[in-house]
BAFI-3210 file (N, C-alpha, C; in Angstrom, 3 decimals, decimal comma, padded with zeros to 6 digits):
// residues 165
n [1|2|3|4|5|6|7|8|9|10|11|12|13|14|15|16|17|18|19|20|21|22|23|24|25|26|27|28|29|30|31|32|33|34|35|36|37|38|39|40|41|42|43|44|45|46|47|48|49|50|51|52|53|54|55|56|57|58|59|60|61|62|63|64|65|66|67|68|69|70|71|72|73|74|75|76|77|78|79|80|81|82|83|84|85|86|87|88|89|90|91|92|93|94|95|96|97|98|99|100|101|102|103|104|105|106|107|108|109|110|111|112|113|114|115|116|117|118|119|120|121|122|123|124|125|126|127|128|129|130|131|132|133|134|135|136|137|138|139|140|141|142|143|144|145|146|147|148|149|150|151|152|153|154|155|156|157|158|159|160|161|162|163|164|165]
n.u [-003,169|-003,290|-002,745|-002,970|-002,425|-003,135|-002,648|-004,662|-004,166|-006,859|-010,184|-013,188|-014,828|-012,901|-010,927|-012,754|-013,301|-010,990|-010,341|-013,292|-012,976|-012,030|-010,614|-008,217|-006,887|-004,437|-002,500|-002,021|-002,040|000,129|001,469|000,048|000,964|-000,194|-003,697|-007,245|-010,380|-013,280|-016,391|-018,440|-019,966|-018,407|-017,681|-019,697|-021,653|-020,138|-018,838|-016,395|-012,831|-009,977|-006,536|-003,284|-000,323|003,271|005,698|008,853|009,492|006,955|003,157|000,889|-002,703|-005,744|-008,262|-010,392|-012,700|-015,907|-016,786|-018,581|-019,773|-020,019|-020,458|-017,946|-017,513|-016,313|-015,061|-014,584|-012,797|-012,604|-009,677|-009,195|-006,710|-005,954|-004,117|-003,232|-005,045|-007,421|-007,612|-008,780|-009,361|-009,837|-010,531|-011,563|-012,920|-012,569|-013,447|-011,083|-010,840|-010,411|-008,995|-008,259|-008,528|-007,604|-008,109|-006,503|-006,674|-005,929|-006,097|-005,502|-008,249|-009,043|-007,756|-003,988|-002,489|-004,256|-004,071|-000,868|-001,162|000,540|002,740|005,144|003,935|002,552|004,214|005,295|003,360|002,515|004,866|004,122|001,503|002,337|003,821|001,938|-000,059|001,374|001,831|-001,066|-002,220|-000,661|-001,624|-004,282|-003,476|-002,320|-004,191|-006,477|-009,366|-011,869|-010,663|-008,261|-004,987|-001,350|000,675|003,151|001,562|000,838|-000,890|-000,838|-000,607|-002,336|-004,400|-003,867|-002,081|001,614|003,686|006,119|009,286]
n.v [017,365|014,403|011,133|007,900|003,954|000,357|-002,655|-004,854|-008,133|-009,747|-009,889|-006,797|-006,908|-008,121|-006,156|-003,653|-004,593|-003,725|-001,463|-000,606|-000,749|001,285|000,819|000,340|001,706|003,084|000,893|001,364|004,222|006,653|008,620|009,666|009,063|008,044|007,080|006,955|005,000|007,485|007,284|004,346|004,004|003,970|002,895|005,213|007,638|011,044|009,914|009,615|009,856|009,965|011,513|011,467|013,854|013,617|015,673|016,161|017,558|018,804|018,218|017,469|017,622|016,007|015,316|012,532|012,503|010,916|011,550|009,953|006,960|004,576|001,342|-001,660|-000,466|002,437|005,240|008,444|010,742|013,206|014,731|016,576|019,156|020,756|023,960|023,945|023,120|021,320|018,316|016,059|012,300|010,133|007,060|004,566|001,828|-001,276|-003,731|-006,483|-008,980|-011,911|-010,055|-006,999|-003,342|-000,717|002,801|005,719|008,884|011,880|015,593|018,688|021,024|023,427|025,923|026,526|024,246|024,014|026,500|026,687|024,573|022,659|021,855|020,576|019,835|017,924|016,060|015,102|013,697|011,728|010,050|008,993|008,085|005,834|004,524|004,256|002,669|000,560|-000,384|-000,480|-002,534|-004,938|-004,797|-005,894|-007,987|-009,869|-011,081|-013,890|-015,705|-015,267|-014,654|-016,342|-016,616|-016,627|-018,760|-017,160|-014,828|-013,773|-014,694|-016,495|-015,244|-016,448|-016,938|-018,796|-020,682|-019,392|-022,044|-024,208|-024,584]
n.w [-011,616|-009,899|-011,181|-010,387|-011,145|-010,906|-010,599|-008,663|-007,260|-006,591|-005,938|-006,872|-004,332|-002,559|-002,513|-002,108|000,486|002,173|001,992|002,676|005,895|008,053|010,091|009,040|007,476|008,327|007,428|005,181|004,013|002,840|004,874|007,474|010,886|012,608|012,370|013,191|013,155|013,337|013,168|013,932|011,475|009,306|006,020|005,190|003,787|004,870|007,313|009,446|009,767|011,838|011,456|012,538|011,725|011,696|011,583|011,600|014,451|014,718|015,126|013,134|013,141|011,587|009,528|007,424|004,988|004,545|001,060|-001,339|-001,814|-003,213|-002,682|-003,706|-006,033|-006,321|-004,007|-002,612|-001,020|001,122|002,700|005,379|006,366|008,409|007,887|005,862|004,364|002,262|000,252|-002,376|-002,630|-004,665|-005,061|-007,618|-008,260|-010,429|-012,099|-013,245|-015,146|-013,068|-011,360|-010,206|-011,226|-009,381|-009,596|-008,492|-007,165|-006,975|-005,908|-004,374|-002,922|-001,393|000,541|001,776|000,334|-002,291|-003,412|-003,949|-005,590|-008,148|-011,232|-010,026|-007,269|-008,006|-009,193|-006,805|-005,570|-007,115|-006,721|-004,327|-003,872|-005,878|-003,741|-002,057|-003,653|-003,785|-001,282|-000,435|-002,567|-001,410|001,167|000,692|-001,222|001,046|002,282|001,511|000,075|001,692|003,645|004,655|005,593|004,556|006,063|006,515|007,021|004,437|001,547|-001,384|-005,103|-006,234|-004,491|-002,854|-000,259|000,016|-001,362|000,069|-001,370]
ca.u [-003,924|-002,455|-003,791|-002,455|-003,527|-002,835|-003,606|-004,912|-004,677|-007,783|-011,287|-013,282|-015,239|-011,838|-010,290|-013,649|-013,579|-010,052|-011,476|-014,451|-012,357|-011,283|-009,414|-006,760|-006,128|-002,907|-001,642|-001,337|-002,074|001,365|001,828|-000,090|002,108|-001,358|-005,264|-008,357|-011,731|-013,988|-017,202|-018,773|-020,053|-017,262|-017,912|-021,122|-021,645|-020,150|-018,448|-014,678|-011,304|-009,308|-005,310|-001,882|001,068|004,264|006,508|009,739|009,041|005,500|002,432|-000,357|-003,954|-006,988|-009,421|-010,271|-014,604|-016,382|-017,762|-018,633|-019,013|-020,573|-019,542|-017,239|-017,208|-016,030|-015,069|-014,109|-012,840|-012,081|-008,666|-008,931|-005,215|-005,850|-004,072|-002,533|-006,317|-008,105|-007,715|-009,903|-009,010|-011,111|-010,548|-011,999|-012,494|-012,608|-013,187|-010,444|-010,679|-010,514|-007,878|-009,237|-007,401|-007,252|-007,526|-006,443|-006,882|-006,009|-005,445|-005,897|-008,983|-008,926|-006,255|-002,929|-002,601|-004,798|-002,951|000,190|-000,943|001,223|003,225|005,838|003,240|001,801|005,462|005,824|002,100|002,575|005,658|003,415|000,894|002,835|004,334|000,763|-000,777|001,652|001,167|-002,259|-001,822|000,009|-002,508|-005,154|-003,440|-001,928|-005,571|-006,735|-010,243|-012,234|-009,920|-007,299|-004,108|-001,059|001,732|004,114|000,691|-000,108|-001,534|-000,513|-001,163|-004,191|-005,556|-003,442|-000,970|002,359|004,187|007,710|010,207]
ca.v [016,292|013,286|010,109|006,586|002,950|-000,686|-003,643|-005,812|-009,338|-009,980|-009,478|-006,072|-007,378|-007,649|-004,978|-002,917|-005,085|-003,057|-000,055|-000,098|-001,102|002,903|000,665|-000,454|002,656|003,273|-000,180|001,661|005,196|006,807|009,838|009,512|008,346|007,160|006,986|006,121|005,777|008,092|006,580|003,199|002,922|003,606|004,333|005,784|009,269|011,784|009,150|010,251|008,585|011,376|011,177|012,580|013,585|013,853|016,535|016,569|017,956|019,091|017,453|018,707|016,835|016,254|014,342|011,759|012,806|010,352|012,683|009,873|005,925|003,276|000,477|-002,226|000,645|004,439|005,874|009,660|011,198|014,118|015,067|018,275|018,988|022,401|025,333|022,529|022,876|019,837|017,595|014,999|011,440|009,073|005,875|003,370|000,236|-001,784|-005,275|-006,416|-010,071|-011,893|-009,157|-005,504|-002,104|000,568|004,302|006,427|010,002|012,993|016,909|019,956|021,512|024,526|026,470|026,661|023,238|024,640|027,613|026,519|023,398|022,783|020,317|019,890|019,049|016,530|014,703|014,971|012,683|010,091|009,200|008,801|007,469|004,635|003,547|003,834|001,688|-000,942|-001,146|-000,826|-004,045|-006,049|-005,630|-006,708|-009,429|-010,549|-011,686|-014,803|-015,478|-015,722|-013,649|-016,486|-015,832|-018,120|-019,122|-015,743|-013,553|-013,643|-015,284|-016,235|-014,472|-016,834|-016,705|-020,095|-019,771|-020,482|-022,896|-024,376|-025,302]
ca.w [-011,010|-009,537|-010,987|-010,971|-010,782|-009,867|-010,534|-007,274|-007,402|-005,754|-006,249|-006,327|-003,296|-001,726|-002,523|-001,517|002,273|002,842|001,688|004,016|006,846|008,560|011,078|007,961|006,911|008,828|006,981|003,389|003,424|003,418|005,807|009,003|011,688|013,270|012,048|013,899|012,687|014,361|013,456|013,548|010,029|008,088|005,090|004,954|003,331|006,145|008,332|009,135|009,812|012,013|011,841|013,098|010,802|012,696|010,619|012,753|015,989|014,854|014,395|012,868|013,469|010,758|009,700|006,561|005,443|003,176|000,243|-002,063|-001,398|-004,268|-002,350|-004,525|-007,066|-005,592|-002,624|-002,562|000,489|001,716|003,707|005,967|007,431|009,142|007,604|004,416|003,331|001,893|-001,049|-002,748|-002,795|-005,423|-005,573|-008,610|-008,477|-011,759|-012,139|-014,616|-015,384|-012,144|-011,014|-009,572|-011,244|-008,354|-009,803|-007,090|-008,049|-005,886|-005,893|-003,856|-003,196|-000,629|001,627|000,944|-001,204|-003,336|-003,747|-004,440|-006,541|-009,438|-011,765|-009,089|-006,230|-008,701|-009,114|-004,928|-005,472|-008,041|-006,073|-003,003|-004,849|-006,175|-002,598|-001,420|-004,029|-003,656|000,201|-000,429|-002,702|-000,038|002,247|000,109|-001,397|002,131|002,713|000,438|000,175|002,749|005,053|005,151|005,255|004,669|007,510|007,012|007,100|003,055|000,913|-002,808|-005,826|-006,477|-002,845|-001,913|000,457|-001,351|-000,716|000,248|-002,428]
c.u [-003,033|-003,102|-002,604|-002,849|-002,584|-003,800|-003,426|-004,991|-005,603|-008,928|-011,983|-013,330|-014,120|-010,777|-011,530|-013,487|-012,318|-010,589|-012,369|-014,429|-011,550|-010,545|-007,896|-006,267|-004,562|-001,660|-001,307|-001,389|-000,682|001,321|001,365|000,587|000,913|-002,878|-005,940|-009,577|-012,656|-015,813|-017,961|-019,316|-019,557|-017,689|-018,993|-020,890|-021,439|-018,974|-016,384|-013,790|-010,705|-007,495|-004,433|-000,472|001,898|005,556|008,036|009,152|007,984|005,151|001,812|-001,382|-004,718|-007,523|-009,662|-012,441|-014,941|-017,296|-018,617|-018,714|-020,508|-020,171|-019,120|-017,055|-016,176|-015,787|-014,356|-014,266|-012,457|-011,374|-009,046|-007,643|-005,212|-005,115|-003,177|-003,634|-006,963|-007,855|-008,806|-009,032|-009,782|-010,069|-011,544|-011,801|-013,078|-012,358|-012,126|-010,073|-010,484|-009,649|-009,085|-008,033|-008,072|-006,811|-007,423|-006,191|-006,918|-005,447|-006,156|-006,926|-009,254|-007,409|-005,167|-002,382|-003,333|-004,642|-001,484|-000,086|-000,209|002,110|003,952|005,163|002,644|002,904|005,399|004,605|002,025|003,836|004,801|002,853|001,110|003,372|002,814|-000,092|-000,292|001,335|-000,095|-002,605|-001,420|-001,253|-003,886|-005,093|-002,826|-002,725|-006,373|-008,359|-011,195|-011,641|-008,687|-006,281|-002,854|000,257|002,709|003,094|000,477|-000,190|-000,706|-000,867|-002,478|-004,714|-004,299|-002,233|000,285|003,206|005,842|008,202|010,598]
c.v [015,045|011,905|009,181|005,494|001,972|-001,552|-004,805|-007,405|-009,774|-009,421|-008,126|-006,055|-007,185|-007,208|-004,155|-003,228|-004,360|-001,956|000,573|-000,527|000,145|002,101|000,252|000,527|003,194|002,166|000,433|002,800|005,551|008,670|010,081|008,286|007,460|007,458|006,286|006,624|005,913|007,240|005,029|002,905|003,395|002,552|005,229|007,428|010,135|011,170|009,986|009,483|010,170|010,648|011,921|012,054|013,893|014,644|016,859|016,448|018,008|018,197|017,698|016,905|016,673|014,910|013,660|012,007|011,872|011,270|011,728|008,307|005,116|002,268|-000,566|-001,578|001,906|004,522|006,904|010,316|012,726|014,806|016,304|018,052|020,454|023,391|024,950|022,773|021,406|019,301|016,355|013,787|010,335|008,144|004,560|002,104|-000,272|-003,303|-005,525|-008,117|-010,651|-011,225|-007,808|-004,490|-001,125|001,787|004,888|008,273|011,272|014,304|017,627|019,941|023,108|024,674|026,484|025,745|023,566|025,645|027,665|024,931|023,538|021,369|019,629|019,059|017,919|015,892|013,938|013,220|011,457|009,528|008,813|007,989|005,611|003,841|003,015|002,706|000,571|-001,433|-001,377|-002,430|-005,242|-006,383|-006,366|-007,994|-010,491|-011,587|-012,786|-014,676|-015,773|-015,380|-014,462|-015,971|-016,811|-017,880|-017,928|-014,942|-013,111|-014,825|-015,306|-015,772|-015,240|-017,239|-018,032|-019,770|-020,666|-021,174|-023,326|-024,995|-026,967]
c.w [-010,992|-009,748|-011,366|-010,538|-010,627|-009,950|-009,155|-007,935|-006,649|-006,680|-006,013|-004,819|-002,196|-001,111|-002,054|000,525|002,953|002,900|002,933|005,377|007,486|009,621|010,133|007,643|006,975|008,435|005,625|003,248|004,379|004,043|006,840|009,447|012,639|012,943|013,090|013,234|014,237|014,241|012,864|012,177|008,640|007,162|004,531|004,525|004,916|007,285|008,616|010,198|010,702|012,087|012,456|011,948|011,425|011,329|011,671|014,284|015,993|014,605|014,042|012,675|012,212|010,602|008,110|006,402|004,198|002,196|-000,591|-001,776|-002,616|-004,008|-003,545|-005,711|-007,291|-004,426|-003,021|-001,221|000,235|003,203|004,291|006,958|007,575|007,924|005,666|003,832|003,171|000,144|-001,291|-003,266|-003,190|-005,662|-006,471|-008,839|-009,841|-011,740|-013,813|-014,601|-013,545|-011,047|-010,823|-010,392|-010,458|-009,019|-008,572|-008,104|-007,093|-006,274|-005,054|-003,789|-002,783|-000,283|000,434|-000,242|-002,470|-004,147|-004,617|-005,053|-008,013|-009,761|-010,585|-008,024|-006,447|-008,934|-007,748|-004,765|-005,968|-007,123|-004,911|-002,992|-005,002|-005,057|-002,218|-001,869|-003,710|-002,045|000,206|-000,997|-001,599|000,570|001,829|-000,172|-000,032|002,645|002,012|001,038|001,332|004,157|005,474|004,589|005,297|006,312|007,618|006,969|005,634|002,849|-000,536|-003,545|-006,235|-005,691|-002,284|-001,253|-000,429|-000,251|-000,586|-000,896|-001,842]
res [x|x|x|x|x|x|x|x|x|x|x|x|x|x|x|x|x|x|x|x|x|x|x|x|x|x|x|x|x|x|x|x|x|x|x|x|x|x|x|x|x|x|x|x|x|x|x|x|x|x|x|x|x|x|x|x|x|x|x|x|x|x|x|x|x|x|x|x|x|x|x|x|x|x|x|x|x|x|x|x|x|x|x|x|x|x|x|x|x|x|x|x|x|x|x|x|x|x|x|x|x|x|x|x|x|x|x|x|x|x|x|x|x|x|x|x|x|x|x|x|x|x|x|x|x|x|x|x|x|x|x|x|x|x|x|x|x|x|x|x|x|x|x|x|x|x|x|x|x|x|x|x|x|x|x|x|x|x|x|x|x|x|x|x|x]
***
């Protein structure tokens, strides 16, 4: 099992407003070359995100299913990538002083991932993992409160935009 976390500078609240945003997804999750959410109320139990992974020459298609959503709390998805199988992707949110920690928590479930899950496929993840959280970070903290954002497109670590030396 692939678990690791991250602390957000930001609030649950908005770290949850990326979250329940299926049009952001393609800003932090790392391996589709393009996402779209399929329906309007992302993230509702059921709702789904569909993407494309570009493997070389191939691409192979699937889809992103909400199994699981406690908003500013939980969200657990579920990946289906055709003949790859499906894995489960929980994310925890945790209020940690006015800071958020981000569990992200993923393995296998069906098909062939599931098959051939093992220690190695869980190294291949935490490295993944860890790029993903930190982009995921960025784009959270890029956003100060209230959705602004400062003059290069973030925000500072305590919402203000920073400033010039």
């Amino acid at each position: 099992m692939a678990i690791r976390h991250r602390l957000v500078h930001r609030s649950p609240a908005q770290v949850w407003a990326v979250l329940a945003d299926g049009s952001r997804y393609g800003d932090w999750v790392i391996g589709p070359s393009q996402s779209s959410q399929v329906d309007e109320e992302w993230p509702r139990l059921g709702s789904r995100i569909e993407y494309v992974v570009a493997l070389g020459p191939w691409t192979l298609t699937g889809e992103t299913i909400v199994r699981r959503c406690e908003p500013v709390r939980a969200l657990e998805l579920e990946a289906v990538s055709g003949w790859l199988g499906t894995a489960r992707i929980a994310m925890e949110i945790r209020s940690w002083g006015d800071e958020t920690l981000v569990i992200l928590d993923e393995h296998p479930l069906r098909g062939t991932g599931g098959r051939l899950h093992n220690v190695a496929l869980d190294a291949v993840l935490q490295l993944r993992h860890r790029s993903m959280l930190a982009r995921f970070a960025e784009v959270v903290e890029s956003t100060g409160p209230g959705g602004r954002e400062g003059p290069d497109g973030r925000a500072g670590r305590d919402g203000r935009t920073p400033s010039s030396p």
